[in-house]
Every structure is written in structure tokens, then in C-alpha cells.
VOMAR-873546 format. One record per atom (N, C-alpha, C): residue number from 1; atom name; x, y negated, z. Coordinates in pm, whole numbers, plus 50000, padded with zeros to 5 digits. Atoms other than C-alpha are relative to their C-alpha. Example, Ala and Ser with C-alpha at 12.3 -4.5 7.8 and 13.67 -1.06 7.14 Angstrom:
# VOMAR-873546
(r 1, N, (50089, 50119, 50000))
(r 1, CA, (51230, 50450, 50780))
(r 1, C, (50090, 49880, 50000))
(r 2, N, (49918, 50119, 49994))
(r 2, CA, (51367, 50106, 50714))
(r 2, C, (49923, 49891, 50073))
***
This chain:
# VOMAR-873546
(r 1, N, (50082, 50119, 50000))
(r 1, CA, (50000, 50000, 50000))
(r 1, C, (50087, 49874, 50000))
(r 2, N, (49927, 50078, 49938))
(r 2, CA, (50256, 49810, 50110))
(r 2, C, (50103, 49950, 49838))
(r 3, N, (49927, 49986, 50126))
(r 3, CA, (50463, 49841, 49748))
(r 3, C, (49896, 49927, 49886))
(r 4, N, (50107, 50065, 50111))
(r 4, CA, (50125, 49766, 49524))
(r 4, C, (50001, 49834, 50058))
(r 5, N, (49995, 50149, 50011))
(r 5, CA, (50143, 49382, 49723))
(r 5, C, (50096, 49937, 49990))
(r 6, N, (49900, 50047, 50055))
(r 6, CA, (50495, 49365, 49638))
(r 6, C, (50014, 49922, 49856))
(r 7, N, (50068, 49967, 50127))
(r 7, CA, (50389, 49442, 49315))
(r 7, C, (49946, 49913, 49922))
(r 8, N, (50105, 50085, 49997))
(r 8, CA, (50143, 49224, 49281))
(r 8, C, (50056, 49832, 50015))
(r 9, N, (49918, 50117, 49974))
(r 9, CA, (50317, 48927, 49408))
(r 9, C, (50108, 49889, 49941))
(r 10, N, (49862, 50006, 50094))
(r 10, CA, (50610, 48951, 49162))
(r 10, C, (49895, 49993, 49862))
(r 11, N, (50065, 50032, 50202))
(r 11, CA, (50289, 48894, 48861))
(r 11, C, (50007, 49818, 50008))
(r 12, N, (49974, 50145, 50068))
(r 12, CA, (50349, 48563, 48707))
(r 12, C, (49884, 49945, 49897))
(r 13, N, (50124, 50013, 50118))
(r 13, CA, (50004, 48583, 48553))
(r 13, C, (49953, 49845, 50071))
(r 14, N, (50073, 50131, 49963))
(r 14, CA, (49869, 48310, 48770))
(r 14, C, (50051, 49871, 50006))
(r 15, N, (49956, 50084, 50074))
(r 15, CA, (50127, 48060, 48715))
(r 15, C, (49984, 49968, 49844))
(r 16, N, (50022, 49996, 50154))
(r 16, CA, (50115, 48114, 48312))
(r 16, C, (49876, 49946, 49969))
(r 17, N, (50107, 49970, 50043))
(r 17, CA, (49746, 48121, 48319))
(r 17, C, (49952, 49821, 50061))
(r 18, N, (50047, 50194, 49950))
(r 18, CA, (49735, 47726, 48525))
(r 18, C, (50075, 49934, 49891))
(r 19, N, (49926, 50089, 50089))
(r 19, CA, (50039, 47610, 48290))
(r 19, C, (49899, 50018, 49878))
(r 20, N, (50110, 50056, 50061))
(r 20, CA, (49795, 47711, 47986))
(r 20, C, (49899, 49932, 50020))
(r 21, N, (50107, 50092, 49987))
(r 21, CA, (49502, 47567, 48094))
(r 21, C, (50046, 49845, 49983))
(r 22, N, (50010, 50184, 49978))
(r 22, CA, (49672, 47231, 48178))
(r 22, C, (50086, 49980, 49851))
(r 23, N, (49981, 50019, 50130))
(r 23, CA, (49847, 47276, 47820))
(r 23, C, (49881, 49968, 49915))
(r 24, N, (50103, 50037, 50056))
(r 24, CA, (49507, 47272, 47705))
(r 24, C, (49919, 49862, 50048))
(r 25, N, (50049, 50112, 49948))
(r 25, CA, (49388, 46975, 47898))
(r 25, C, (50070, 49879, 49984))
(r 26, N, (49891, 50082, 50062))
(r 26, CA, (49674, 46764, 47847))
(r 26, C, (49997, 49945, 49840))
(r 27, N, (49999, 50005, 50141))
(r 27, CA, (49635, 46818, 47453))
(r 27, C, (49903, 49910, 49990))
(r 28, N, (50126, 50110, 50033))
(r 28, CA, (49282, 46681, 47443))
(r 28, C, (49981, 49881, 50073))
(r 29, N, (50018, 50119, 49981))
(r 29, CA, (49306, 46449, 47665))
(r 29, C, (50075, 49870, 49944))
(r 30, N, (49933, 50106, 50084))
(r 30, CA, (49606, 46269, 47452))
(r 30, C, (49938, 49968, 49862))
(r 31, N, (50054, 50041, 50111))
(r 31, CA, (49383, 46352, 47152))
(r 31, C, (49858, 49880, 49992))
(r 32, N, (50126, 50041, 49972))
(r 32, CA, (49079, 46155, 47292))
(r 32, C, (50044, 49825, 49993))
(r 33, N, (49951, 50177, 49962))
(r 33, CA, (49331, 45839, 47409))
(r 33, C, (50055, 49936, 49875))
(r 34, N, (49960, 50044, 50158))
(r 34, CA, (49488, 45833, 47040))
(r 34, C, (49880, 49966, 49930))
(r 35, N, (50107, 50014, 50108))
(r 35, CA, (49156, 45823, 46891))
(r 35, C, (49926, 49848, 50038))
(r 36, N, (49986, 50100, 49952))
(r 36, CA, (49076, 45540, 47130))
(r 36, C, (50093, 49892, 49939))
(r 37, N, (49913, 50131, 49989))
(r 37, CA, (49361, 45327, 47084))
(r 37, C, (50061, 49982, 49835))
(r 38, N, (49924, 49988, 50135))
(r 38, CA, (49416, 45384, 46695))
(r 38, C, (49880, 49945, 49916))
(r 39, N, (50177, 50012, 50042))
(r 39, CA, (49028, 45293, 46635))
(r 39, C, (50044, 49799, 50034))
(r 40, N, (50015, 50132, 49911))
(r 40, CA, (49149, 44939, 46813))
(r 40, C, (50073, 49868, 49866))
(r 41, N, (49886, 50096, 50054))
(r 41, CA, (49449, 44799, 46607))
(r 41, C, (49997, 50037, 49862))
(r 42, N, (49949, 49940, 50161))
(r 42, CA, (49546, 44746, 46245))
(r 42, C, (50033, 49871, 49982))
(r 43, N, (49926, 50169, 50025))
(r 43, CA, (49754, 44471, 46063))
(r 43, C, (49880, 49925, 49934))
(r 44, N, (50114, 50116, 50103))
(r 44, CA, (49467, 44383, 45846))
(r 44, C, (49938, 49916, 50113))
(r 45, N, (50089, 50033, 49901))
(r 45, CA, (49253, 44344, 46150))
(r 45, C, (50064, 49853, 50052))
(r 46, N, (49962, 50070, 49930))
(r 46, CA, (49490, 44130, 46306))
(r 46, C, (50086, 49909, 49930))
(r 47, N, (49974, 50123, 50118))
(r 47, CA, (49584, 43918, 45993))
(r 47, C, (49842, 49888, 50018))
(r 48, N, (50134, 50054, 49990))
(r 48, CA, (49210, 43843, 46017))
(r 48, C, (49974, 49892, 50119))
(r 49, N, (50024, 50064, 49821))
(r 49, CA, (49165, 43746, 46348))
(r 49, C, (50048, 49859, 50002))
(r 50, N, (49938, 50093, 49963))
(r 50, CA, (49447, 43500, 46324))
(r 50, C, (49936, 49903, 49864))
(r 51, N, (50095, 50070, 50072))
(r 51, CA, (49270, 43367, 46010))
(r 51, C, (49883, 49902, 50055))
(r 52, N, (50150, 50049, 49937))
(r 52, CA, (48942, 43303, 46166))
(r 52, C, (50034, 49887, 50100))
(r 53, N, (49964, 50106, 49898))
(r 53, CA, (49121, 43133, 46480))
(r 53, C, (50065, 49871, 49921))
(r 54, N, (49933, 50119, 50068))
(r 54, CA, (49304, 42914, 46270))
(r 54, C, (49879, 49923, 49928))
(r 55, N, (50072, 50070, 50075))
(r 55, CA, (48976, 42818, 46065))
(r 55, C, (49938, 49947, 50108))
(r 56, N, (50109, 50098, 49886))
(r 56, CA, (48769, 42727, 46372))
(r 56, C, (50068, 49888, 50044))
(r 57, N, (49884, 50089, 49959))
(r 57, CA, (49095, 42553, 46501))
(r 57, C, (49970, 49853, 49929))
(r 58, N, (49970, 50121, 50083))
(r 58, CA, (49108, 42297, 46207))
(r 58, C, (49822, 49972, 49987))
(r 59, N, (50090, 50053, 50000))
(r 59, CA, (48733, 42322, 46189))
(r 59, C, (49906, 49921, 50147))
(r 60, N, (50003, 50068, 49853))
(r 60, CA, (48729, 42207, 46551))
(r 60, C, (50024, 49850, 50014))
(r 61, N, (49915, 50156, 50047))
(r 61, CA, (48956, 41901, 46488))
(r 61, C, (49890, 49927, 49906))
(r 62, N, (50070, 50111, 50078))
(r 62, CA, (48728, 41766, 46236))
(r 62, C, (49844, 50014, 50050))
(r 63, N, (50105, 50041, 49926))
(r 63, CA, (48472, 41599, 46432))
(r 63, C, (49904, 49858, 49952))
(r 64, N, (50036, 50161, 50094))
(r 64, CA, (48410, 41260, 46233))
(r 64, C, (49868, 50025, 49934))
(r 65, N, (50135, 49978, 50090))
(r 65, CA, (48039, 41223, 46068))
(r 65, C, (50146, 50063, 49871))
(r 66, N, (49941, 49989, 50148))
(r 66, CA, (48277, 41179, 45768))
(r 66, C, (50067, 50133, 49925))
(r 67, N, (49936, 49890, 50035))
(r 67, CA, (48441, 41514, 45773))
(r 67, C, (49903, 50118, 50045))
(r 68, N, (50061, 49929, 49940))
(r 68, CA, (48144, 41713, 45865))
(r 68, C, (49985, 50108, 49924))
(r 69, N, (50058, 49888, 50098))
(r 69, CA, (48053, 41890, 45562))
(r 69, C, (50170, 50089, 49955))
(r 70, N, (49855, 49897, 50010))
(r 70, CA, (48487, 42009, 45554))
(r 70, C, (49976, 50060, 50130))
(r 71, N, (49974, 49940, 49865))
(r 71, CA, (48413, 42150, 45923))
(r 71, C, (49909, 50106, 49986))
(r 72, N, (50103, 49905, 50016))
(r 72, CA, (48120, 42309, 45802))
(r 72, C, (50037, 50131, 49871))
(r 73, N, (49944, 49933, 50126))
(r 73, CA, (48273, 42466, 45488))
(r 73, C, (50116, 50082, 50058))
(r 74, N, (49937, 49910, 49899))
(r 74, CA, (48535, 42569, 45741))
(r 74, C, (49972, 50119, 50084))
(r 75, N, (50062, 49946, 49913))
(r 75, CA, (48313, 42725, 45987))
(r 75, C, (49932, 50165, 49934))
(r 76, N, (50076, 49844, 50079))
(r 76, CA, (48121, 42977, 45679))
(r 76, C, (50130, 50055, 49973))
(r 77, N, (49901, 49929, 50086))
(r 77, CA, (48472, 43032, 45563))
(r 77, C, (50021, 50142, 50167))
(r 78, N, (49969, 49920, 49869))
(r 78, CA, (48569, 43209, 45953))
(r 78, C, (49856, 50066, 49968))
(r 79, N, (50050, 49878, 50011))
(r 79, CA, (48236, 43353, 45941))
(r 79, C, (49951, 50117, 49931))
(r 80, N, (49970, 49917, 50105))
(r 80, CA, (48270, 43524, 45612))
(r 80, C, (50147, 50106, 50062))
(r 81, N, (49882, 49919, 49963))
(r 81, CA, (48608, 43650, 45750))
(r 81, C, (49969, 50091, 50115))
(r 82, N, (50029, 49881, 49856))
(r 82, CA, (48397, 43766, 46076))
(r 82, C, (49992, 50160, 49941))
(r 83, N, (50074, 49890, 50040))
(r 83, CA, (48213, 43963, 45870))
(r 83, C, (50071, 50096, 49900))
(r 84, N, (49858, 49906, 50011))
(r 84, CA, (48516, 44132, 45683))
(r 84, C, (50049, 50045, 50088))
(r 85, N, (49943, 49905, 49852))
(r 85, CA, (48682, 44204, 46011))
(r 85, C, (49899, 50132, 50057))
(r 86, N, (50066, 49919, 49970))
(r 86, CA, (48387, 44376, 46108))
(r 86, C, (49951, 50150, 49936))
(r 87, N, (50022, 49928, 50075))
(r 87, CA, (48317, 44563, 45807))
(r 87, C, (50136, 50084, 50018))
(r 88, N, (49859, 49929, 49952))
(r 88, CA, (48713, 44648, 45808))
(r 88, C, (50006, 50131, 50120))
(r 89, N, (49990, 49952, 49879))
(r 89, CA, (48689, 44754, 46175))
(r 89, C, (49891, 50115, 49979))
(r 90, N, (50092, 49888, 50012))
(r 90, CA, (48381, 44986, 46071))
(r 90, C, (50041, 50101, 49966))
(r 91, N, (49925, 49927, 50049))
(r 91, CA, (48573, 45135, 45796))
(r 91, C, (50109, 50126, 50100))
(r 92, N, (49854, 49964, 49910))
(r 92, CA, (48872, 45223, 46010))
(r 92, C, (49958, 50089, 50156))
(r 93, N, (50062, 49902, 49868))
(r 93, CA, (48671, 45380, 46322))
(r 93, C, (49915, 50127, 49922))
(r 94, N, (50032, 49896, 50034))
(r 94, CA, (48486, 45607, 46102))
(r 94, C, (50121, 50113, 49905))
(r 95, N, (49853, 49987, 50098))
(r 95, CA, (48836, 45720, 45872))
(r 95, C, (50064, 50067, 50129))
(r 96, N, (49876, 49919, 49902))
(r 96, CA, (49017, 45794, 46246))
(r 96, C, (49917, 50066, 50103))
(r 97, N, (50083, 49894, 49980))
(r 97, CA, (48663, 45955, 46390))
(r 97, C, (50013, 50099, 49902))
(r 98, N, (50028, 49894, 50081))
(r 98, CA, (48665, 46210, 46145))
(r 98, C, (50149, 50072, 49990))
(r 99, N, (49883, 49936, 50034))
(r 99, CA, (49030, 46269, 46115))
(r 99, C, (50038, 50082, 50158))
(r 100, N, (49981, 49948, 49859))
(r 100, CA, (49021, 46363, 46541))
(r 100, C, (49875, 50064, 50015))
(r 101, N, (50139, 49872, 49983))
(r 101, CA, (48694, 46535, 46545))
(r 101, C, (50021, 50116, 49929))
(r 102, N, (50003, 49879, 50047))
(r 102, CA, (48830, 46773, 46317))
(r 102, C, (50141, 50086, 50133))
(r 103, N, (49888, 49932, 49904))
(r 103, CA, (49132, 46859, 46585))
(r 103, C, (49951, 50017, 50113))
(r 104, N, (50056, 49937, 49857))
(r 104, CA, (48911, 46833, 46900))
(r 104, C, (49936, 50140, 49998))
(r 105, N, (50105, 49889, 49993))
(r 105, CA, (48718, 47102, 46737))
(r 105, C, (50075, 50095, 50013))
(r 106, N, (49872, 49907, 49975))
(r 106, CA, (49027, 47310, 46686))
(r 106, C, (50037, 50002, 50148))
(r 107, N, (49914, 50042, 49860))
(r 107, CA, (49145, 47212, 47023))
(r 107, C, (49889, 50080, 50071))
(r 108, N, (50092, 49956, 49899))
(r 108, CA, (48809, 47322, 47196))
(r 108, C, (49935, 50165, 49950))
(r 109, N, (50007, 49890, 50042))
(r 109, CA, (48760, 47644, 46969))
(r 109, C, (50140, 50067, 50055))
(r 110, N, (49913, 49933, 49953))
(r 110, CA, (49126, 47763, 47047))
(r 110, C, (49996, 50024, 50186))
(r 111, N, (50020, 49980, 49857))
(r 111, CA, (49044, 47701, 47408))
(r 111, C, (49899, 50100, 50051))
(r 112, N, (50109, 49935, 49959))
(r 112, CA, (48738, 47889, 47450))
(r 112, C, (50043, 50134, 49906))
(r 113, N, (49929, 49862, 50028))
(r 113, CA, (48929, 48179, 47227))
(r 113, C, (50140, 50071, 50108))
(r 114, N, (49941, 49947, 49878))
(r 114, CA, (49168, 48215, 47495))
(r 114, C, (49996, 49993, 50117))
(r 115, N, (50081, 50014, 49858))
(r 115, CA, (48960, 48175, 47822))
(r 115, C, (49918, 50177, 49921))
(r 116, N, (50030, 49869, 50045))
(r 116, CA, (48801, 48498, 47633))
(r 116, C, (50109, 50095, 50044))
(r 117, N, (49907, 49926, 49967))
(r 117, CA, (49110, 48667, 47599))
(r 117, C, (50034, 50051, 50108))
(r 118, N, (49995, 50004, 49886))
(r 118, CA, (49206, 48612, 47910))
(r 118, C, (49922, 50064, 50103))
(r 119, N, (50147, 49975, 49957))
(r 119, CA, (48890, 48709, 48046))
(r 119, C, (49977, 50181, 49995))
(r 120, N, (49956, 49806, 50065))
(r 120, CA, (48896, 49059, 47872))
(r 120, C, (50108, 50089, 50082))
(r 121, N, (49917, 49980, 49950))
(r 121, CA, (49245, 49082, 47977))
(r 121, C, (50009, 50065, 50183))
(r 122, N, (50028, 49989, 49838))
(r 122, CA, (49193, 49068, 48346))
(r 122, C, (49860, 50032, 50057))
(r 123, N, (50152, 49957, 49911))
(r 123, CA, (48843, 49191, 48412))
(r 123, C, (50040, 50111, 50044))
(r 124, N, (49962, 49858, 49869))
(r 124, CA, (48873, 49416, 48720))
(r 124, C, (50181, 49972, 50008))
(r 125, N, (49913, 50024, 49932))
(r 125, CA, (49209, 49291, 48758))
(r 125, C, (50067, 49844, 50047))
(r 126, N, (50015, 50137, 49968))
(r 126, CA, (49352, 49020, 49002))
(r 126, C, (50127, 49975, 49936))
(r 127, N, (49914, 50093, 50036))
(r 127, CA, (49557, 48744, 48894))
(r 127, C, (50112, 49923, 50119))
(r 128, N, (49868, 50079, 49895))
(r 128, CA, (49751, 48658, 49222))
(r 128, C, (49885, 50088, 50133))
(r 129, N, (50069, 49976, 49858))
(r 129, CA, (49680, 48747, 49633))
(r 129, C, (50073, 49899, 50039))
(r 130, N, (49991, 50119, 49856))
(r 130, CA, (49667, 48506, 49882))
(r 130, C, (49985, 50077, 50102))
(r 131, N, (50008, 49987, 49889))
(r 131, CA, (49685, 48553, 50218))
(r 131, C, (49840, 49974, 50032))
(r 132, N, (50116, 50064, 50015))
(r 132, CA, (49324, 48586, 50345))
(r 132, C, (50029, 49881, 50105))
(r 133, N, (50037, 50117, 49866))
(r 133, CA, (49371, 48313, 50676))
(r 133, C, (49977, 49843, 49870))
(r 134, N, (50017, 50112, 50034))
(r 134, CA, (49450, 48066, 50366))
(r 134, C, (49850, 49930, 49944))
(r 135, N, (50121, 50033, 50041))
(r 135, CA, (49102, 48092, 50235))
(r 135, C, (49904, 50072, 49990))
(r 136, N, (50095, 49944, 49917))
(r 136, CA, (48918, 48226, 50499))
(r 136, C, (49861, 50011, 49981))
(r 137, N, (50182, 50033, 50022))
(r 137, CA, (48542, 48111, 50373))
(r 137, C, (49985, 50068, 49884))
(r 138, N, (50004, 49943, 50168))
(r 138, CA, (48626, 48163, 50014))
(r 138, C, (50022, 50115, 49987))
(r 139, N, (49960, 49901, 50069))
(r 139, CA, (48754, 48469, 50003))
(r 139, C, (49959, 50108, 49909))
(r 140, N, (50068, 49898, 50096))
(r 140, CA, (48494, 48693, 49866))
(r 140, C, (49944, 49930, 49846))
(r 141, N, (50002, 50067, 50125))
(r 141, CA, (48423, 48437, 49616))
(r 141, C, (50105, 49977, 49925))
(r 142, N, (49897, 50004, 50054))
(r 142, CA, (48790, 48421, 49484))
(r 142, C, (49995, 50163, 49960))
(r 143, N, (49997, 49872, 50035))
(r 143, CA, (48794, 48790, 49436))
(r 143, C, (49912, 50076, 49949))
(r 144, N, (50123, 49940, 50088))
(r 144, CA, (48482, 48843, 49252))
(r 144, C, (50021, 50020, 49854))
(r 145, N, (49916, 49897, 50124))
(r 145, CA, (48593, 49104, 48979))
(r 145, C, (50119, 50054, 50010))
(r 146, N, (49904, 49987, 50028))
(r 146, CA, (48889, 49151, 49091))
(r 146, C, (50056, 50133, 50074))
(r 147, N, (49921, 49907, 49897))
(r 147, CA, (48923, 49410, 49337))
(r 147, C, (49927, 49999, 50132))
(r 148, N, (50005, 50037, 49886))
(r 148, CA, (48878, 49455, 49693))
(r 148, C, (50115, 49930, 50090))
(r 149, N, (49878, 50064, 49952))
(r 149, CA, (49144, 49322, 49957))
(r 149, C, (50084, 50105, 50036))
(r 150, N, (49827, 49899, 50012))
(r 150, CA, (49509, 49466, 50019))
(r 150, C, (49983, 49948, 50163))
(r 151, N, (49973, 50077, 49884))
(r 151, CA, (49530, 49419, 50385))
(r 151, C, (50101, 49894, 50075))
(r 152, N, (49990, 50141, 49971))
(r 152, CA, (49496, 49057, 50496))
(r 152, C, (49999, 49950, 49907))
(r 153, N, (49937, 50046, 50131))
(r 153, CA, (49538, 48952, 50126))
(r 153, C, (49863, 50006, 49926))
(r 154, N, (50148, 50004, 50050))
(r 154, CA, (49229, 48846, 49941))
(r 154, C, (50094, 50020, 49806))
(r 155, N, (49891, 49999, 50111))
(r 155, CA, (49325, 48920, 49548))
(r 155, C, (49851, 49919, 49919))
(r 156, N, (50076, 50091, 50066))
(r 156, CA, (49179, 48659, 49292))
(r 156, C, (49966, 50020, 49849))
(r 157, N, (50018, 49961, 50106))
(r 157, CA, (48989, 48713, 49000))
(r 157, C, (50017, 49920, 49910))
(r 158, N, (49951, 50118, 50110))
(r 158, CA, (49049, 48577, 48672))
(r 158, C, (49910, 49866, 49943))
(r 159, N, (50097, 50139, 50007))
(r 159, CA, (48690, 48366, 48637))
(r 159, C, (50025, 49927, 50106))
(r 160, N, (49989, 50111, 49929))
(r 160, CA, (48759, 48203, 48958))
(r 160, C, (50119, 49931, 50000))
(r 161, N, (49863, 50043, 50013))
(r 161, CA, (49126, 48134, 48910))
(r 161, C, (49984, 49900, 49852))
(r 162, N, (50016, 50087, 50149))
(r 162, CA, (49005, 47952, 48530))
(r 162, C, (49996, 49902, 50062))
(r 163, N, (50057, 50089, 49970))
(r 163, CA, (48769, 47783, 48726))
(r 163, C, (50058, 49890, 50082))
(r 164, N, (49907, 50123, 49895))
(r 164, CA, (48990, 47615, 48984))
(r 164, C, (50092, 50006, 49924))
(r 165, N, (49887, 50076, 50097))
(r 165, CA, (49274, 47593, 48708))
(r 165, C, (49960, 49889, 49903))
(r 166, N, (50084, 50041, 50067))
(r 166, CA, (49031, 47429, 48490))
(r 166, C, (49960, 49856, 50083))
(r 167, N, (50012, 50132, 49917))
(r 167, CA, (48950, 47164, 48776))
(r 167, C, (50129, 49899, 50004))
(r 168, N, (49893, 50092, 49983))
(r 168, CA, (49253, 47048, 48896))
(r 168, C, (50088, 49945, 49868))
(r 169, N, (49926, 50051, 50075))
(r 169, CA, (49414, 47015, 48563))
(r 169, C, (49905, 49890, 49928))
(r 170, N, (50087, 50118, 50023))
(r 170, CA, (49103, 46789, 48482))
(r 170, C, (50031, 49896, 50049))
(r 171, N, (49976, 50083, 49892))
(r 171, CA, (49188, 46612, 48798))
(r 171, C, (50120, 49892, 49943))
(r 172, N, (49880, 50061, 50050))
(r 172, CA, (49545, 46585, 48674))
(r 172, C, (50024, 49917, 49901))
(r 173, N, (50012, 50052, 50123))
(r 173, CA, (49486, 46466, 48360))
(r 173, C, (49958, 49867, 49980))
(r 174, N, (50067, 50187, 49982))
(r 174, CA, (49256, 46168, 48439))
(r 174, C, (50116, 49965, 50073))
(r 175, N, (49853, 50118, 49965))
(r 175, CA, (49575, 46063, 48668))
(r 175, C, (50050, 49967, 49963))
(r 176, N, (49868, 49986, 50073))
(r 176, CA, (49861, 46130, 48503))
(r 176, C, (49977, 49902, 49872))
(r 177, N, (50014, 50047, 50147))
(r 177, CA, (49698, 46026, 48133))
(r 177, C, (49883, 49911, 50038))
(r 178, N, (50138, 50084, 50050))
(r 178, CA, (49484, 45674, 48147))
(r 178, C, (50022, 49974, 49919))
***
């Protein structure tokens, strides 16, 4: 008995099996912040911009009855340019939606093909033992599929070990990656 929690102890499944997960969490969450922040900027965009400010600028300055109808001719010119920027900016969010929706899908299909695997892999067997004192309440819920206990040693099955790998690397992820 005493040899099988040696045994057991020396598997490296339950490290491997948190580093994937947070390989998988990590991925999408950089693919989510690129799609964000690539949707934002562009030179055109920001050729524009400085356009527009510059037309209100000079159409600001001219305040005189006499120059009213150049402030006004100013004013359609910026909001002709709004309305390019905008159109632009439409363009350009649907062009870098479509080019990351096709990789989240990959990203969230390869994930849910190896939470399967995995799954297969280890049904009816555990993925790590703990000591039971460390998680005294939980324990029969950590070990559901996996076994019974090795004495004192609760052994953990592979859906609940996803599930709390699956959390915390969520956790991690919103920290680590804003």
C-alpha cells in the first residue's frame, strides 16, 4: 500500500494537466486583448483625426460675421472627414473580427478536444493525492471517479482537478493579462 502512494506521488500528471490548461487560457486571453487593441488604432485613423482637429481648430479661429461662411465650409469639411473615420473604423473592426473569430474557434475547439482526451484518459484514475487533513470537507468531492482513499490520502479525480485548474488559471489570467 505503502509503494502504490509512492507511486502515485512520483505522477506528474497533475502538474502537466494545470500547465495545459493555463496554456490554454493564456492563449485566448492574449487572443481576445489583440483583437481589442488592433480594432482601436490605424495610421489612416489617426491621419484623420488630426485632420478633423486641425479643421475645427482654424474653423474655431474664424469668428468674424465676415468669415462665417469659411468656418462653416470648414466645419462640413471635419464632418465629412467624421464620417470617413467612422466608416474607416467600421471597415477595420469587422476585417480584424473575422480574422480572430476564426482562431478563438480553433482555440476553443482544440480545448474542448483535449479536456476530452484527458477525460477518457483518466476516468477511474487519480491525477495526484493529497493528504486528506488538507482538504478535509472536500475530500469526497475531489475524488469523485477516481478511486477510493490510500490511507489518509484523498486521490483526485480528473473532472475535479480540470475544474479547479480551469478556475485559477482564469483567475490568473485576468491578473497577470489586462
Amino acid at each position: 500500500m505503502e509503494e502504490t502512494l509512492v507511486e502515485r506521488g512520483k505522477s506528474s500528471a497533475a502538474p502537466i494537466i494545470f500547465i495545459l490548461v493555463a496554456a490554454f487560457h493564456f492563449l485566448s486571453r492574449y487572443i481576445e486583448l489583440n483583437k481589442k487593441k488592433k480594432g482601436s488604432m490605424n495610421a489612416t485613423n489617426v491621419q484623420l483625426r488630426a485632420e478633423i482637429k486641425q479643421l475645427l481648430k482654424e474653423a474655431s479661429t474664424l469668428s468674424q460675421p465676415s468669415t462665417f461662411a469659411q468656418a462653416a465650409k470648414l466645419r462640413r469639411m471635419a464632418a465629412a472627414k467624421e464620417k470617413e473615420l467612422v466608416k474607416n473604423q467600421e471597415m477595420q473592426k469587422t476585417d480584424v473580427k473575422s480574422s480572430y473569430d476564426t482562431q478563438e474557434k480553433i482555440i476553443k475547439i482544440s480545448n474542448i478536444f483535449v479536456y476530452v482526451v484527458l477525460i477518457i484518459w483518466f476516468w477511474r484514475m487519480p491525477v495526484a493525492t493529497i493528504s486528506e487533513e488538507l482538504v478535509q470537507p472536500f475530500g469526497k468531492m475531489l475524488s469523485w471517479r477516481a478511486g477510493g482513499a490510500l490511507k489518509d490520502h484523498v486521490m483526485v479525480g480528473i473532472i475535479p482537478w480540470l475544474i479547479v485548474s480551469a478556475r485559477v488559471n482564469r483567475f490568473i489570467c485576468r491578473k497577470v493579462l489586462k
